[in-house]
N, C-alpha and C positions, 0 to 999 in steps of 0.2 A: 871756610864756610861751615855753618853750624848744621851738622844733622841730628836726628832723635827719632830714634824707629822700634816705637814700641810693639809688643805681640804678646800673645799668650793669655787673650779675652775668651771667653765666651759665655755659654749658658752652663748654668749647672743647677743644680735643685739648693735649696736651703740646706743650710750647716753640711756643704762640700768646700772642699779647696781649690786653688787656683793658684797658679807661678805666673808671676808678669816679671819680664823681660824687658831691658831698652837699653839699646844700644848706642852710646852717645857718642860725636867728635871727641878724640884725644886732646883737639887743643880744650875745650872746655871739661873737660871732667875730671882730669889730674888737679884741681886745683879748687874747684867748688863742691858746696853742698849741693848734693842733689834730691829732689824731691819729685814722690806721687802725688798728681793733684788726680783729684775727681770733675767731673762736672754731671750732674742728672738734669734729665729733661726740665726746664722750666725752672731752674736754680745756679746760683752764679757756681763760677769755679771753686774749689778748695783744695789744700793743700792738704792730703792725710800724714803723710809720711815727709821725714828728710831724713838724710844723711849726711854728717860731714866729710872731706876729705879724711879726715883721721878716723873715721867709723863711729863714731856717737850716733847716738839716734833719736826721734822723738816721734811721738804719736799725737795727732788728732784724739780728743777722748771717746769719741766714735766708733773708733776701732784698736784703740789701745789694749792691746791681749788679747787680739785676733789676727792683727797684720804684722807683720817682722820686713824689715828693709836691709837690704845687704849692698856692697858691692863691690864686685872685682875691679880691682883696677888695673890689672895686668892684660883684661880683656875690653875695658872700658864702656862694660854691663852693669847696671843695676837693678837689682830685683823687687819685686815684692812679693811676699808668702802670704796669699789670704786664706783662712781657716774662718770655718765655724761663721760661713757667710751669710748675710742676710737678704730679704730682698730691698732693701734701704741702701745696698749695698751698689745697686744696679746704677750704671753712670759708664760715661766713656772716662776710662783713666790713660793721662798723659804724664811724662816723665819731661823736669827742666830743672835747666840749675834752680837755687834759693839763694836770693830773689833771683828774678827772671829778668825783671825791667832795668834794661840796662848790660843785661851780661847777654842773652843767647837774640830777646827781643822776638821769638819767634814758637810754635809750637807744631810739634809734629801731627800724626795724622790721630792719633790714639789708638787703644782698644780698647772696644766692647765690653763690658763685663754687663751679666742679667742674673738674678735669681730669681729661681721662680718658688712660691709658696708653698 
């Protein structure tokens, strides 16, 4: 059974930081890319961040040289480093393999993130 338990949202002011956390099944994350999507009020989902099983990485140009994605696989966590945040930035973000459709089929609860001006 697939889980994904993300945390580590909240408010912060413009250009602060933020560590988001998630915590995936073993069986699915030893073996796929894993990616942060976003989703903001009144706009579809998007993908900022992924990571491969071998560590490569790639950005959204969004937040390309503000967000860093890492992930332990020994604890079957992946993160996200946000810097120098915006309030554009404000969206529930959710952690799933890449692609989704077809490997996990499901999404966690998310967390919060907010900047305020």
């Amino acid at each position: 059974q697939v889980q994904l338990v993300e945390s580590g949202g909240g408010l912060v002011q413009a250009g602060g930081s933020l560590r988001l956390s998630c915590a995936a099944s073993g069986s699915i994350f030893s073996i796929h890319s894993m990616g942060w999507y976003r989703q903001a009020p009144g706009k579809q989902r998007e993908l900022v961040a992924v990571i491969t099983s071998g560590g490569s990485s790639n950005y959204a140009d969004s937040v390309k040289g503000r967000f860093t994605i890492s992930r332990d696989n020994a604890k079957n966590t992946v993160y996200l480093q946000m810097n120098s945040l915006k309030p554009e930035d404000t969206a529930v973000y959710y952690c799933n393999t890449v692609p989704w459709v077809g490997v996990t089929d499901y999404w966690g609860q998310g967390t919060q993130v907010t900047v305020s001006s």
